[in-house]
C-alpha positions as CSV (number, residue, x, y, z in Angstrom):
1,X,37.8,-24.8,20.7
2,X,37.6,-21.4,18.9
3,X,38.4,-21.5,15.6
4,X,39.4,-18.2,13.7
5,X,39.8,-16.7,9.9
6,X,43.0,-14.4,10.3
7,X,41.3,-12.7,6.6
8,X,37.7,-11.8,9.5
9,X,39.7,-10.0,12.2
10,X,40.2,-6.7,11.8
11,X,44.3,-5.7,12.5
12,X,43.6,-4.4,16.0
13,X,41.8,-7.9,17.0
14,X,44.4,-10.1,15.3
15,X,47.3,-7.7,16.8
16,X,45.2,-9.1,20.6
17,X,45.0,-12.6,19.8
18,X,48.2,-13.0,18.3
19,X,50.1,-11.4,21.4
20,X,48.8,-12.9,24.1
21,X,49.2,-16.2,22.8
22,X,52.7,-15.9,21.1
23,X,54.4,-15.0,24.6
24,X,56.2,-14.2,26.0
25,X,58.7,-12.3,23.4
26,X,62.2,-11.1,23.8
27,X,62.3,-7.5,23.8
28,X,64.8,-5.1,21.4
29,X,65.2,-1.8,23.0
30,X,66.6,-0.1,19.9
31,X,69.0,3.0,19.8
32,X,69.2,4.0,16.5
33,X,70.4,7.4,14.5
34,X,69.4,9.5,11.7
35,X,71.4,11.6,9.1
36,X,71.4,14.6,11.4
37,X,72.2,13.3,14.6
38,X,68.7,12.7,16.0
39,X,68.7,10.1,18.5
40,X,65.8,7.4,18.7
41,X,65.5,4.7,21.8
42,X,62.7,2.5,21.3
43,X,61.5,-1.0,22.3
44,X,60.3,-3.7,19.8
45,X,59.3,-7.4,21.0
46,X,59.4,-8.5,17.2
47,X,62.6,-9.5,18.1
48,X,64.9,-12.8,17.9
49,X,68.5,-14.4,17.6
50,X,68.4,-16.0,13.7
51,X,72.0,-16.9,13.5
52,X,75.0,-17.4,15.2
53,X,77.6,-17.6,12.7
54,X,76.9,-15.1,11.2
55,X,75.5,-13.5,14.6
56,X,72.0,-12.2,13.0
57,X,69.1,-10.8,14.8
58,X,65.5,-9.7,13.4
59,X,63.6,-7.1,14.9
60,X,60.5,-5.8,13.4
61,X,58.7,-2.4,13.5
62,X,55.6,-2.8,12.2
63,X,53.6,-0.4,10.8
64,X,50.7,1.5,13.4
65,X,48.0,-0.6,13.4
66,X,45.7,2.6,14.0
67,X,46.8,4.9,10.6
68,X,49.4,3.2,8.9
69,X,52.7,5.6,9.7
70,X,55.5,3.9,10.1
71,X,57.9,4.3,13.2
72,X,61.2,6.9,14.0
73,X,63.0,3.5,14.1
74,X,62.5,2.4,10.6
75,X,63.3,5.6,9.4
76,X,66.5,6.1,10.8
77,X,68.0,2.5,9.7
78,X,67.0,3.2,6.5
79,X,69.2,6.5,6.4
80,X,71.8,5.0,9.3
81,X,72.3,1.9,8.4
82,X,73.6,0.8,12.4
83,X,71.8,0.1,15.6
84,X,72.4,-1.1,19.2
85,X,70.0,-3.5,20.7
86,X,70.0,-3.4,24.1
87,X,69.0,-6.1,26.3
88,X,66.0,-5.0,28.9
89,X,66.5,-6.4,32.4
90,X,63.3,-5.7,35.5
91,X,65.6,-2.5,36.8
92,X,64.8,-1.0,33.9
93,X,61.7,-2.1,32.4
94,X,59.4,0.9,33.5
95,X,61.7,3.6,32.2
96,X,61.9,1.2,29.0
97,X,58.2,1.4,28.8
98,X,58.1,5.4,29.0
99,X,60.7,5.2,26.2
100,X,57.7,3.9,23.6
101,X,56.4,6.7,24.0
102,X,55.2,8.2,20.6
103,X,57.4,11.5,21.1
104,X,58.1,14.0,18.3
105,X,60.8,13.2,15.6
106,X,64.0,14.7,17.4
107,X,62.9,13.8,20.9
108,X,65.9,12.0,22.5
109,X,64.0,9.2,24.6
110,X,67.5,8.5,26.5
111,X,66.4,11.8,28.4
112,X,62.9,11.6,28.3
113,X,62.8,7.7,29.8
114,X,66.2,9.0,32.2
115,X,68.8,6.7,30.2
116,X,72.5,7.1,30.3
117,X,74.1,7.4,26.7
118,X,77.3,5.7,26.6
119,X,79.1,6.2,23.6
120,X,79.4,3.0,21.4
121,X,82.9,1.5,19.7
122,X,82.0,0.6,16.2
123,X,78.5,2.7,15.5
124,X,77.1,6.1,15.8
125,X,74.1,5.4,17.6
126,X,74.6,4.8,22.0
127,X,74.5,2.5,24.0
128,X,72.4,2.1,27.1
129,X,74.5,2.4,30.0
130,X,72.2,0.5,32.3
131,X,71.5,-2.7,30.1
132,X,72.8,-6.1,31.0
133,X,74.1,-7.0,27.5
134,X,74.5,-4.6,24.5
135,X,74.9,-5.5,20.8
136,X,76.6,-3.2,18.8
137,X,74.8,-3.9,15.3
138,X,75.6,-3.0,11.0
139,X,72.0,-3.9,9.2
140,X,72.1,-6.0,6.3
141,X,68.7,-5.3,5.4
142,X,65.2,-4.1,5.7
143,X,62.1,-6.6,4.4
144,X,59.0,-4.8,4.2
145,X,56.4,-7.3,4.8
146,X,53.8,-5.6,3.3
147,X,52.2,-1.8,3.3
148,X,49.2,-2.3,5.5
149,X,48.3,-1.3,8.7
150,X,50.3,-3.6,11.3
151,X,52.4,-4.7,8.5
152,X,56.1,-5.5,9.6
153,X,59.5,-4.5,8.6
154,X,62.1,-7.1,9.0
155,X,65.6,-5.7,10.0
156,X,68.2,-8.1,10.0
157,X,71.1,-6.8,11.8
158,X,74.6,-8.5,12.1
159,X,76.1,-8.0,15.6
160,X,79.5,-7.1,15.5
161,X,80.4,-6.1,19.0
162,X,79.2,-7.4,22.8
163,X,78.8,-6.0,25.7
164,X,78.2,-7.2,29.4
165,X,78.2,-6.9,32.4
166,X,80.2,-8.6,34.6
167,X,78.2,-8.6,37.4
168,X,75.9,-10.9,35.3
169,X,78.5,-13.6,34.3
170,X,79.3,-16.7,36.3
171,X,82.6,-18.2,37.3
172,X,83.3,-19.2,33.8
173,X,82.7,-16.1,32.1
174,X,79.4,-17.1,30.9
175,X,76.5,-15.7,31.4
176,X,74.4,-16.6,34.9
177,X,70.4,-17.1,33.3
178,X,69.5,-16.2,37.2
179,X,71.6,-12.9,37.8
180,X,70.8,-11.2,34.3
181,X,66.7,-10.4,35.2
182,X,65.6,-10.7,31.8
183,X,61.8,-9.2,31.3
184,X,59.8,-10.4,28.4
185,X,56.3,-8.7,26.6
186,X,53.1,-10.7,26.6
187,X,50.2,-9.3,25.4
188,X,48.8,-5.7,25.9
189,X,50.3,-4.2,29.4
190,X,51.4,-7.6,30.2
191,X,55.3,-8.7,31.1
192,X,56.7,-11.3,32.5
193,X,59.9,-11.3,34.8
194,X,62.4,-14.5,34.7
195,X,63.1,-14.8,38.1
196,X,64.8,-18.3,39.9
197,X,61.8,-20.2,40.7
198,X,60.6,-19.7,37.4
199,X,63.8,-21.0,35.9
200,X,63.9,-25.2,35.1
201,X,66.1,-26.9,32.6
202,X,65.0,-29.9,30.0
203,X,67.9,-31.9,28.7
204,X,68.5,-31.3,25.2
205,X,68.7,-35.0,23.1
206,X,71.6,-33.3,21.0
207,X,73.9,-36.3,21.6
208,X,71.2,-39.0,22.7
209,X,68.9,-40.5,20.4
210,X,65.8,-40.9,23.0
211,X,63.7,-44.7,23.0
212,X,60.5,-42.3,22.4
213,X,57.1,-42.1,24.0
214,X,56.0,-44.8,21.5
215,X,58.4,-47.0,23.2
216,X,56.6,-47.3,26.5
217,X,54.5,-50.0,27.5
218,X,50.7,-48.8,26.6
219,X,49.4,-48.8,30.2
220,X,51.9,-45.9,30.7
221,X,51.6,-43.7,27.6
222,X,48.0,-43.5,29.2
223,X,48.6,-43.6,32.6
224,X,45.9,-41.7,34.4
225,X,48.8,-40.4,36.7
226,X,52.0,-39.4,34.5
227,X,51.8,-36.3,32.1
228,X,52.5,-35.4,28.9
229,X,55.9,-33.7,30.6
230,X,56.2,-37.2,32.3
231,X,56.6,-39.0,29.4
232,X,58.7,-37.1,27.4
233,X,61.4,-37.1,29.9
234,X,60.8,-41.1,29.8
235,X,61.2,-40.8,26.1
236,X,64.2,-39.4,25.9
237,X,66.3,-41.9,27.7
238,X,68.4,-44.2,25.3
239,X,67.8,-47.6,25.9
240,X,65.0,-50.0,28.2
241,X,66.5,-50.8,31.0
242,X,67.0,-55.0,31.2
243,X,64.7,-57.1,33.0
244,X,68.0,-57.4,36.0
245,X,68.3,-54.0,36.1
246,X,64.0,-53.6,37.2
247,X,65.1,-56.4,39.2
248,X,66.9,-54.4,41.8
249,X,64.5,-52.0,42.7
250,X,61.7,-54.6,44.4
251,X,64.6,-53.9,47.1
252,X,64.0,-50.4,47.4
253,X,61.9,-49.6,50.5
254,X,59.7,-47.1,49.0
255,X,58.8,-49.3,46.1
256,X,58.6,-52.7,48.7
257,X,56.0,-50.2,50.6
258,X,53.7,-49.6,47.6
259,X,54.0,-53.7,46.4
260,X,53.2,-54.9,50.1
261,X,50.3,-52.3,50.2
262,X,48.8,-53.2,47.2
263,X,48.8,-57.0,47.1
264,X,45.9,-58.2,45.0
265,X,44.8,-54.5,43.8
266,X,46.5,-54.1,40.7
267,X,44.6,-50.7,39.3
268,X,45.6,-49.0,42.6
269,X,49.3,-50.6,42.5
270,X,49.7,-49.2,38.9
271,X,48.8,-45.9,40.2
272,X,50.9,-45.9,43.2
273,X,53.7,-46.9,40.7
274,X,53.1,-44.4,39.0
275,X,52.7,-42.0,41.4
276,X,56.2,-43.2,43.0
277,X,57.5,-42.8,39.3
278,X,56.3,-39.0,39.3
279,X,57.7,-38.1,42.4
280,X,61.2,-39.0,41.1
281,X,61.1,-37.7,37.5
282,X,60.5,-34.6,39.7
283,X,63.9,-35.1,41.5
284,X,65.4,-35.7,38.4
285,X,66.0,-39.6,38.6
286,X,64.5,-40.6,35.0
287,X,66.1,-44.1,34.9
288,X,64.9,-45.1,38.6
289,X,61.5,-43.5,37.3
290,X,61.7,-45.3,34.6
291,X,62.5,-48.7,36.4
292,X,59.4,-48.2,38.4
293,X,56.9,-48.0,35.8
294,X,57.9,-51.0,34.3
295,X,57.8,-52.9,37.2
């Protein structure tokens, strides 16, 4: 394994490793205001959800890594004290991209990057018509995080007004994670694009309390079939089932099948098992799965 000192990287080779391996980020697309009316759109993937109540994001413009200056961004919250983050979905990640462009103080990237400017309810500074979801945001505060080059500046903003689009929301009112699009930032021209297939849901142990990995007999917490995966989603079912309960499955064709097959050849028996177990913990069946590898 490589092994790094953060203090022997220069700022432009810690700025590569640390973005391509923390990834993929959220992305702020900014639209922010200054004293005389200047327009500023810009994207930041320093950028997270702190606190729901109260509502708080972070977004951070760091300092340029290349001579120190700080952004248009930074500037204007620190004279307008009110942003809009807008949510980028894949329609509009390209003209999103043009939008970081490093234009001249004054330049309105909503017409540069061929945005729509849609007036906002609460705050001076637009919306962008074409995103998903739109926060209308009041900073709280700015936290420099230092005064060298690549050096952030923390703004934590409180959102006081949503916007979406309906087209994104599902029967409930909610919003659908597989009609919104999102795009994220990886490292260097890299994004990533949350489509469907990508999309796979792990069941939160907010009201179980889960046996554990260390619960499971040792032949499967180092079973040469089941992963790591595998056996957390064992872990986190509540109780063992009963000897009865393993009982019941001998019946089950598939698992007769592997037990008549493997009569007298207990390694590969264990691994057909095991194999068996996998295949269901794929489906979604932990208990069966679970039954199985206890046999």
């Amino acid at each position: 394994m490589l092994t790094l000192k953060t203090s022997d990287l220069n700022p432009m080779q810690l700025q590569n490793y640390l973005q391509y391996a923390i990834a993929p980020r959220p992305i702020c697309f900014a639209s922010t205001i200054d004293l005389d009316g200047n327009v500023n759109l810009s994207p930041f993937s320093f950028f997270n959800l702190f606190s729901t109540n109260p509502p708080i994001c972070v977004f951070s413009p760091a300092r340029r890594v290349r001579d120190n200056s700080t952004k248009h961004t930074l500037q204007n919250v620190q004279e307008v004290k009110e942003c809009v983050i807008n949510i980028v979905d894949y329609a509009m990640v390209q003209q999103m991209s043009l939008a970081s462009t490093e234009y001249a103080k004054g330049v309105n990237e909503f017409e540069k990057a061929g945005f729509t400017m849609q007036p906002s309810e609460l705050v001076k500074p637009p919306r962008v018509a074409e995103a998903p979801v739109q926060f209308e945001c009041v900073v709280n505060e700015i936290i420099p995080l230092g005064d060298k080059n690549g050096a952030g500046n923390l703004i934590l903003v409180e959102i006081k007004l949503i916007h979406i689009k309906e087209e994104i929301l599902d029967a409930d009112g909610k919003i659908d994670q597989q009609k919104i699009d999102l795009v994220a930032r990886l490292g260097g021209d890299w994004y990533c694009r949350v489509l469907p297939d990508a999309l796979f849901k792990v069941a939160k142990p907010l009201h179980t309390l889960g046996i554990g990995v260390d619960a499971l007999p040792k032949n499967v917490r180092f079973s040469k079939v089941l992963t790591g995966n595998d056996l957390g989603m064992l872990g986190n079912v509540e109780n063992l089932p009963t000897d009865n309960e393993i009982d019941v499955i001998y019946l089950l064709p598939d698992v007769k099948e592997v037990l008549d097959a493997t009569i007298g050849d207990a390694t590969n028996r264990e691994r057909e098992l095991h194999e068996l177990a996998k295949k269901y913990l794929q489906a979604g069946n932990v208990n069966l799965a679970l039954k199985i590898v206890l046999l």
